[in-house]
FIROMAR-307617 format. One record per atom (N, C-alpha, C, CB): residue in one letter; x, z, y. Coordinates in steps of 0.001 Angstrom, whole numbers, plus 500000, padded with zeros to 6 digits. Glycine has a CB too. Example, Ala and Ser with C-alpha at 12.3 -4.5 7.8 and 13.67 -1.06 7.14 Angstrom:
residues 2
A513190507800494310A512300507800495500A513200507800496700A511308509046495527S512850507080497750S513670507140498940S512900507870500030S514084505725499402
end
This chain:
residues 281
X500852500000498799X500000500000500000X500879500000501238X499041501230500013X500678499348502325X501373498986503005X501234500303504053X501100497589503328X502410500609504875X502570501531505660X501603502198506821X503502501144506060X501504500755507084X500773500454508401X499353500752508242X500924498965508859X498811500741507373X497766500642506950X497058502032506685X497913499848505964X497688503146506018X497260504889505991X497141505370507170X498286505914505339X495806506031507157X495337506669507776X496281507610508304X494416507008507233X496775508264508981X497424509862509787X496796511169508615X496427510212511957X497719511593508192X497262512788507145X497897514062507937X497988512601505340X497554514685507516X497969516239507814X498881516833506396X496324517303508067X499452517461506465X500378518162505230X499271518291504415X501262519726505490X499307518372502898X498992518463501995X498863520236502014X499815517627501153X497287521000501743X497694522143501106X497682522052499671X496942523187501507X498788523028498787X499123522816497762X497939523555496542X500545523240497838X497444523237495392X496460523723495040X497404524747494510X495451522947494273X499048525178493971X499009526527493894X500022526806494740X499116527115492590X501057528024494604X501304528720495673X503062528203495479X500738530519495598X503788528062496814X505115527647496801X505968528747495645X505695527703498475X507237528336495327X508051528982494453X508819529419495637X508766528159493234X508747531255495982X509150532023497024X510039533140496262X507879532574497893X510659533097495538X511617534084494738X512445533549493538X510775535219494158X512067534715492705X512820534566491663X511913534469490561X513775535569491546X510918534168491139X509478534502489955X508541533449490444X508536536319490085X507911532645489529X506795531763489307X505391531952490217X506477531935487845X505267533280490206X503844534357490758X502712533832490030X503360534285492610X502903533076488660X502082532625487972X502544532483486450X501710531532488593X501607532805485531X502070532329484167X502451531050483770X501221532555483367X502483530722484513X502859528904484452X501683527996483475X504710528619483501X501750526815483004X500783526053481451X501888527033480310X501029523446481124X500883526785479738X501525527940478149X502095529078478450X502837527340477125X502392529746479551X503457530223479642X503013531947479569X504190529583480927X504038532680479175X503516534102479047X502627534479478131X502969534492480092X503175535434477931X502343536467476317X500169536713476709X503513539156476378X499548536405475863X498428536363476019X497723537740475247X498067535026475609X499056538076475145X498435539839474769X497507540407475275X499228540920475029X497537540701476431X496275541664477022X495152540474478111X497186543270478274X494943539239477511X494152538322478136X492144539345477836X494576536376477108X491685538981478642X490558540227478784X490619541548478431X489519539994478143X491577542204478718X492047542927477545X490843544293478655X494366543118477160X490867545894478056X490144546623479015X490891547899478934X488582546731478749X491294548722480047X492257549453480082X491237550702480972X493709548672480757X490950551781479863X489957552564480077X490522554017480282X488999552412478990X490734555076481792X490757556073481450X492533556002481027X489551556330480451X492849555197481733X494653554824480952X495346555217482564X495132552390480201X496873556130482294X497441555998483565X498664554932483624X497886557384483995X498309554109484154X499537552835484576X499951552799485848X499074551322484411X500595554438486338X501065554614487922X502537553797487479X501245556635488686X502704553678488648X504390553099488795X504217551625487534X505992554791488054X503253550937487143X503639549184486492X503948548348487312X502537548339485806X504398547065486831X505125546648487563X504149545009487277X506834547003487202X503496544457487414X503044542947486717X503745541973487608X501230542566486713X504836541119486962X505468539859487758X505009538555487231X507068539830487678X505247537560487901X504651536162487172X503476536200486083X505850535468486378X502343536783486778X501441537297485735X500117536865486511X501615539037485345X499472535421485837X498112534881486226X497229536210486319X497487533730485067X496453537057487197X495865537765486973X494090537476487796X496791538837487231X493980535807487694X492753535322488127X491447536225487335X492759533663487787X490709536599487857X488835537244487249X489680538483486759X487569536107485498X490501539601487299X490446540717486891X489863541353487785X491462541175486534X489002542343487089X488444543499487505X489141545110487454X487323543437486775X489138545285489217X489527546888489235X488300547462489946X491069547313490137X487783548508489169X486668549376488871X486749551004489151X486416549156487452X486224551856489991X486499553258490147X487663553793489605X485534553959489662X489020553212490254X490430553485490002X491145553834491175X491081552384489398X491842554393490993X492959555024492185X494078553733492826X494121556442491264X493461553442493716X494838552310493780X495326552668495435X494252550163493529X496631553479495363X497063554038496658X498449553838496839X496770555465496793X499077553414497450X500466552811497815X500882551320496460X501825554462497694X499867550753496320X499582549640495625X499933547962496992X497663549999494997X500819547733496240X501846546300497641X501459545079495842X505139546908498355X500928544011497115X500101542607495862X500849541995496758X498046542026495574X501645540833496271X502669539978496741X502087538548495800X504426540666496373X501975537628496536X501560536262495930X500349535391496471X501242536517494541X500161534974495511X499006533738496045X497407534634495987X498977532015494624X496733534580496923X495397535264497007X494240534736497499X495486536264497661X493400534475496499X492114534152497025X490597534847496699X492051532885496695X489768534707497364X488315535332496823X488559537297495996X487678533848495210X489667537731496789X490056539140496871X489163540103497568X491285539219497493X488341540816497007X487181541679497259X487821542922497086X485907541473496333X487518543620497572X488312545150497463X487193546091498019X489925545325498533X486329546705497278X485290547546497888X483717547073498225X485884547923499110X483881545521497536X482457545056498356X483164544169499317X481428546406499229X484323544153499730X484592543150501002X485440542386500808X484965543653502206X485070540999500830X486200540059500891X487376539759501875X485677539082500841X488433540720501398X489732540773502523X490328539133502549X491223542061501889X490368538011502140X490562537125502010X491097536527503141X489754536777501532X490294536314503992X490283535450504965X490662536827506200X488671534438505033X490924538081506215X491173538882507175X493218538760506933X490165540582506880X493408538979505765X495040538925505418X495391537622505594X495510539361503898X494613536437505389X495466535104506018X496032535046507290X494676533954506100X494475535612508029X494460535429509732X495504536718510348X492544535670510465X495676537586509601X496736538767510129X498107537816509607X496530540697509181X498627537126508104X499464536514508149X499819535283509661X499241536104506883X498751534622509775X499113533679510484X499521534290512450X497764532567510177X498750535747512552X499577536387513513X500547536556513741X499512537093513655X501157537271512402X502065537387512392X503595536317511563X501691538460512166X503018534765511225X504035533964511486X503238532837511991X504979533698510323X502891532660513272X501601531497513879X502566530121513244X501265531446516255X503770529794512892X504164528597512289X503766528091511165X505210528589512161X502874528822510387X501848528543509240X501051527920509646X501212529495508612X500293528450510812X498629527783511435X499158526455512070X497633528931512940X500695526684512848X501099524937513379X501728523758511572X503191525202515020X501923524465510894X501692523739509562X500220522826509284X501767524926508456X499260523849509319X498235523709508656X497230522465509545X497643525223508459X497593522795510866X497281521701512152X498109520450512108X497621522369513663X499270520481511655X499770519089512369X499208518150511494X501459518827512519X499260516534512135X498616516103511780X499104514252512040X497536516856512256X500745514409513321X501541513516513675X502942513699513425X501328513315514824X503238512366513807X504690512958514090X505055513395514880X505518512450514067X505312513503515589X504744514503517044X504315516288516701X502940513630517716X503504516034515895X503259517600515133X504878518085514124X501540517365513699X504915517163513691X505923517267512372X507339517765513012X506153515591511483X507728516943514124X509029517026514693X508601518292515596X509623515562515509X507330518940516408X507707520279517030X507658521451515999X506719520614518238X507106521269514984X506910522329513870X508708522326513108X505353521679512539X508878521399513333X510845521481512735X511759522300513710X511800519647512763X511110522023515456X511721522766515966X511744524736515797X511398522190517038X510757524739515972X509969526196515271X510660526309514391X508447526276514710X511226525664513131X511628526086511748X513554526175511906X510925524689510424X513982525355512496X515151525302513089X515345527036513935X515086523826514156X514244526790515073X514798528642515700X514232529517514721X514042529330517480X513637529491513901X513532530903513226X514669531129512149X512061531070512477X515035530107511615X515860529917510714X517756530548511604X515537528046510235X517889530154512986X518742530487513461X518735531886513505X518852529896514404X517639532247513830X517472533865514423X517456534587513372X516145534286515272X516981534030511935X517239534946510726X518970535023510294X516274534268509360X519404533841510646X520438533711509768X521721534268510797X520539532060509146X521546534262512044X522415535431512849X521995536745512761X522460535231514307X520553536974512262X520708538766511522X521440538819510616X519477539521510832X521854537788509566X522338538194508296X523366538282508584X522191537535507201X523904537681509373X525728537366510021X525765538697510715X526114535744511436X525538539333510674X525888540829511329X525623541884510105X524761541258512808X525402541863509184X525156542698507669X526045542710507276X524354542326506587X526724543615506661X527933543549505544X528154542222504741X527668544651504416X528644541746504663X529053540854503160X528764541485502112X530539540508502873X528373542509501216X527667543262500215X526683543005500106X527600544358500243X525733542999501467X523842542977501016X523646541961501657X522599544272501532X524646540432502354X524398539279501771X523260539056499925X526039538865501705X524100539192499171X523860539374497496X523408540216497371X524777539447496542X522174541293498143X521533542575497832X520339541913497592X521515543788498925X519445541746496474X517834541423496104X517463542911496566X517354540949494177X516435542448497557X515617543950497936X514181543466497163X515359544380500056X513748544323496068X512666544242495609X512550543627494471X512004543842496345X514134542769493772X514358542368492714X514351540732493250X513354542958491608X513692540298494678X513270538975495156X515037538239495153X512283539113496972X514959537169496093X516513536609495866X516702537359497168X516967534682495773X518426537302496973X518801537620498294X519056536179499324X520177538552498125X519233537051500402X519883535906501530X520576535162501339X520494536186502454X521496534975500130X522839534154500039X521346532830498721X524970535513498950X521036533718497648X519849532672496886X519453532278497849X518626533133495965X518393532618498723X517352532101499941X518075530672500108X517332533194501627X519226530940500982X519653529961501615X519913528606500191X521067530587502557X520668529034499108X520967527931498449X519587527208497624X522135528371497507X518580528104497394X517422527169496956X516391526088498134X516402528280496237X516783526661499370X516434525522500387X517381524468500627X516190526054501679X518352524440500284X519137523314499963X518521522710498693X520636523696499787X518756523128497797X518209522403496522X516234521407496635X518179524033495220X515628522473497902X514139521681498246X514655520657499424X512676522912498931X515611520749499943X515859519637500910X516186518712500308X516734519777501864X517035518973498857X517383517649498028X516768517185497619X518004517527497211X516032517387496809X514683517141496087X513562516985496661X514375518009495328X513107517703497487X511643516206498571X511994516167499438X509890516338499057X513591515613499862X513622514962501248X514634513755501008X514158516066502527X515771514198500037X516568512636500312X516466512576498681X518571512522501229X516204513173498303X515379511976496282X514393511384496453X514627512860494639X513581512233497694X511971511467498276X512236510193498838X511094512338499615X511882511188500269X511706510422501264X513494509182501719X511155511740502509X514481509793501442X515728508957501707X516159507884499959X517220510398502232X514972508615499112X515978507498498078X516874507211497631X516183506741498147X517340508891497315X518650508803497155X518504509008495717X519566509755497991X519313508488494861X519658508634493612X519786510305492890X520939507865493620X520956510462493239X521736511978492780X521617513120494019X523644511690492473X521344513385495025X521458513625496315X521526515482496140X520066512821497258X521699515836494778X521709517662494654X523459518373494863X521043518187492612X523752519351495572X524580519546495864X524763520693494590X524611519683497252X525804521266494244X526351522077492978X525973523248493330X527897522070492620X525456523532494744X525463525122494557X524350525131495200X526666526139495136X523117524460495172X521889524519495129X520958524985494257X521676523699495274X520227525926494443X519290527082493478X517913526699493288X519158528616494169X517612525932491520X516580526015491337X515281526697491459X516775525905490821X513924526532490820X512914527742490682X513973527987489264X510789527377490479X513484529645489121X513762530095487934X513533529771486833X513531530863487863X512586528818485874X511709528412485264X512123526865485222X510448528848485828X513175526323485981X514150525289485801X514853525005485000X514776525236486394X514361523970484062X515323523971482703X516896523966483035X515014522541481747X517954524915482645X519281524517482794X519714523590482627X519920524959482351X519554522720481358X520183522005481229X519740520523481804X520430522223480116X518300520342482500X517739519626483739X518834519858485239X516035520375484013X519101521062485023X520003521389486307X521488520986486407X520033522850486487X521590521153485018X523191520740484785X523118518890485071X523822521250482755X522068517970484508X521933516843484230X522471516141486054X520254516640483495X521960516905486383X521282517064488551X522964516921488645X520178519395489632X523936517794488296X525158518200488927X525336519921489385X525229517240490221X524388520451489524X523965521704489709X524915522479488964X522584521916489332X524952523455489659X526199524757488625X525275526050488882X528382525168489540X524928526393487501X524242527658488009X524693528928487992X523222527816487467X526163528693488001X526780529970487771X527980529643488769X527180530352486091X527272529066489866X528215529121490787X528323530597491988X527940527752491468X528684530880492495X529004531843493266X529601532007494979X529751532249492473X529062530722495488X529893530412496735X529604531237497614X529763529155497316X530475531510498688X530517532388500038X529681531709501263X532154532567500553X529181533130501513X528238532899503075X528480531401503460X528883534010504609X529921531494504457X530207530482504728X529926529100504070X531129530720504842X530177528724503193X529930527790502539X528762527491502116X530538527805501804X527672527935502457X526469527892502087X526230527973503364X525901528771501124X526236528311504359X526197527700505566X526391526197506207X526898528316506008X527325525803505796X527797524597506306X527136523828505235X529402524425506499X526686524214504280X525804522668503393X524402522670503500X525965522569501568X523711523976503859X522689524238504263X522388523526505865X522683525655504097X524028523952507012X523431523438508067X523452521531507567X524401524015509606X523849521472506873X524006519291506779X522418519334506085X525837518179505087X521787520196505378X520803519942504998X519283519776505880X520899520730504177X519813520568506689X519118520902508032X518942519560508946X520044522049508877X520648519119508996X520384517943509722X519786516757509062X521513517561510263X519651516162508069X518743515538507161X517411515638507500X518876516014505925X517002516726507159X515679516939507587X515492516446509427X515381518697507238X516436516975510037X516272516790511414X516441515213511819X517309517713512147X516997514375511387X517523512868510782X515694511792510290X518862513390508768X515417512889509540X514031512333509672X512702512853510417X513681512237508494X512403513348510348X511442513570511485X511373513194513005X511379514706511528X513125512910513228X513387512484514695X512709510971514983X515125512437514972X513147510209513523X513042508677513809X511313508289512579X515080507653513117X510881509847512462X509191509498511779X508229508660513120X508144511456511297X507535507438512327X506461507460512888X505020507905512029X506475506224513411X503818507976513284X502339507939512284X502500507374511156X501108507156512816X503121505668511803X502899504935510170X502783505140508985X503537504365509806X504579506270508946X505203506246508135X504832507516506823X506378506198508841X504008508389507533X503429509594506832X502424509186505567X502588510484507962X502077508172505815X500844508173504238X502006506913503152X498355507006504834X503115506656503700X503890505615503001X504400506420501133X505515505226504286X503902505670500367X504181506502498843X506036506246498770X503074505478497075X506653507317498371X507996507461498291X508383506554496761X508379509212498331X509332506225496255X509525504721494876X509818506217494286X511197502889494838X510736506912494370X510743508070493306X510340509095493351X511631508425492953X510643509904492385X510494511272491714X511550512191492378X510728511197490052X511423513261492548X512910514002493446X513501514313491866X512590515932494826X513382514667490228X514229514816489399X512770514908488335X515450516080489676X513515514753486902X512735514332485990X511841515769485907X513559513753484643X510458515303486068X509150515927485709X508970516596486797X509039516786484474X509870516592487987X509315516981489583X509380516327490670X509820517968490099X508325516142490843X506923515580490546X506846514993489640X506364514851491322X505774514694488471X505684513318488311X504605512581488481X506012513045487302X503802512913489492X502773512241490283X503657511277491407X501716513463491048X503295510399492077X503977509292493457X503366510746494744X502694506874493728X504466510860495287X503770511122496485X504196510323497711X503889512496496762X503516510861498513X503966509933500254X504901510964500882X502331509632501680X505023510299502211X506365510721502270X505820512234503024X507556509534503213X503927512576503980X504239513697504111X504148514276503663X504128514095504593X503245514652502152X503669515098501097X504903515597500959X503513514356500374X505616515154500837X507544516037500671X508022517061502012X509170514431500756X507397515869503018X507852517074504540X507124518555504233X506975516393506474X506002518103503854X505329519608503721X505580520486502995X504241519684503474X505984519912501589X506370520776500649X507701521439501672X506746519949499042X508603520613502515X510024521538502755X509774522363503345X511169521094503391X508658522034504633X508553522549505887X507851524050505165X507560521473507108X506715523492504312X505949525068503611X506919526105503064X504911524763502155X508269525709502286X509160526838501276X510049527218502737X510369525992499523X510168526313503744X510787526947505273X510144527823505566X510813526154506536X509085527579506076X508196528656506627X507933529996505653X506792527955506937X507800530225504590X507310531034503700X508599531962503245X506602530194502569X509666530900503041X510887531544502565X511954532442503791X511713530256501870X511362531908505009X511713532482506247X510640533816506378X511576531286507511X509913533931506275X508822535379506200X509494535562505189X506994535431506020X509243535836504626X510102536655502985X511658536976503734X510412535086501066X512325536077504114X513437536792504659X513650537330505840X514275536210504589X512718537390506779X512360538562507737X512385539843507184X511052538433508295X510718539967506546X510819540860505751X511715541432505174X510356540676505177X512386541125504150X513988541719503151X515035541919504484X514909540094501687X515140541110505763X516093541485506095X515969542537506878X516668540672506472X514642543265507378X514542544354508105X514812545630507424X513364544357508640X514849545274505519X515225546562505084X516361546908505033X514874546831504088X517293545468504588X518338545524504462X519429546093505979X518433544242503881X518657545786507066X519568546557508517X518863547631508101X519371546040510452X517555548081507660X517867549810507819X518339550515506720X516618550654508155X519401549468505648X519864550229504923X519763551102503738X520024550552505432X518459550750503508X517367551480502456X517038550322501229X515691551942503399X517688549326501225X516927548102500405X517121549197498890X517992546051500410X516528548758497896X516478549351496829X517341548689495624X515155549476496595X517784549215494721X518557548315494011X517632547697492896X519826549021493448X517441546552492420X517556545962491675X517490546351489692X518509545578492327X515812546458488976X515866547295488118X516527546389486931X514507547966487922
end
């Protein structure tokens, strides 16, 4: 289909939730023990559990104690008491990062390229907090999540993969010390060039992160309308995607794990300056 011809789309919302850690926030297809699937937990004390990557769609909590209880993930049609908090925790999220709601609005290029600017200064302003932290809790997971040094190398690895395997067409375009989702076959990663047992310094993950940055900044500068509903010829790596997408399709996917993976590292990094992050069970 010819370029010229698609309508102006707006980013794609994704029907499930970005890969923001070290965890799925979902059982994945097949995935995970189906042990306690309806299962009913009566009169049982389960203070201090922990449920990670755990589909927990149509559960019911019923005259139970739930008090210093923190739900991290994808949320919808969440009733708590008779009231659907749903739509009150989006609109407090989007207060408190309004670059979600300029996500969810744009709709040009023009939208696309000021929402990069937004993602560019927050990304600066996080990543000169981290530059003032020890070199230690760089590599500190607060909460078991990735740390700042992961953060940074799995947004390299989404810049490779829906922006220049996408949208630039590049063949091989993954750098070695770029960080899959967890749930990434290794030896898919190894195929890529990927080292997953690499270990590189701040620095150096800086300087491939900032070239990744400029890529992204490389396109959006010279996007037109046209060019947003245009279907990309490949796949960013075997079985991701393997639907065709267009090209804003991929911006969104980057711009969404930017935005999301930048809250998440706000968050972690305010514990980590006060020094309290927790270790890692």
């Amino acid at each position: 289909m010819a370029a010229d011809s698609d309508p102006v789309r707006p980013p794609v919302q994704r029907a499930e939730p970005a890969h923001f850690g070290p965890h799925r926030f979902n059982a994945g297809p097949g995935g995970g023990s189906q042990r306690f699937r309806e299962a009913r937990f009566e009169v049982a004390d389960i203070r201090g559990s922990r449920f990670t990557d755990c589909d927990m769609s149509g559960v019911t909590i019923r005259d139970c104690w739930l008090a210093n209880v923190s739900i991290s993930g994808y949320v919808d049609n969440l009733t708590v008491n008779g009231v659907d908090v749903t739509e009150f925790v989006n609109a407090e999220l989007d207060r408190r990062h309004p670059e979600r709601a300029q996500l969810r609005e744009a709709q040009t290029a023009d939208d696309i390229r000021a929402l990069w600017d937004t993602i560019e200064r927050l990304w600066a302003r996080a990543t000169e907090r981290a530059g003032r932290l020890p070199a230690t809790a760089l590599d500190q997971q607060v909460s078991e999540e990735w740390s700042v040094k992961q953060t940074l190398r799995h947004l390299i690895f989404i810049t490779d993969a829906w922006a220049r395997r996408t949208v630039l067409d590049e063949e091989l375009p993954y750098h070695p010390i770029g960080l899959p989702q967890s749930w990434y076959p290794p030896a898919e990663a190894a195929a890529l060039g990927i080292d997953l047992g690499a270990q590189p310094g701040y620095t150096e993950i800086l300087e491939v992160r900032a070239g990744r940055m400029a890529v992204m900044r490389g396109i959006v500068a010279s996007l037109a309308d046209a060019d947003l509903g245009r279907a990309c010829r490949r796949s960013p790596a075997p079985g991701y995607p393997e639907e065709e997408r267009t090209v804003i399709d991929c911006i969104a996917v980057v711009m969404d794990e930017e935005i999301e993976h930048y809250r998440f590292a706000a968050r972690d990094l305010a514990t980590l300056e006060a020094g309290n992050a927790p270790t890692a069970r």
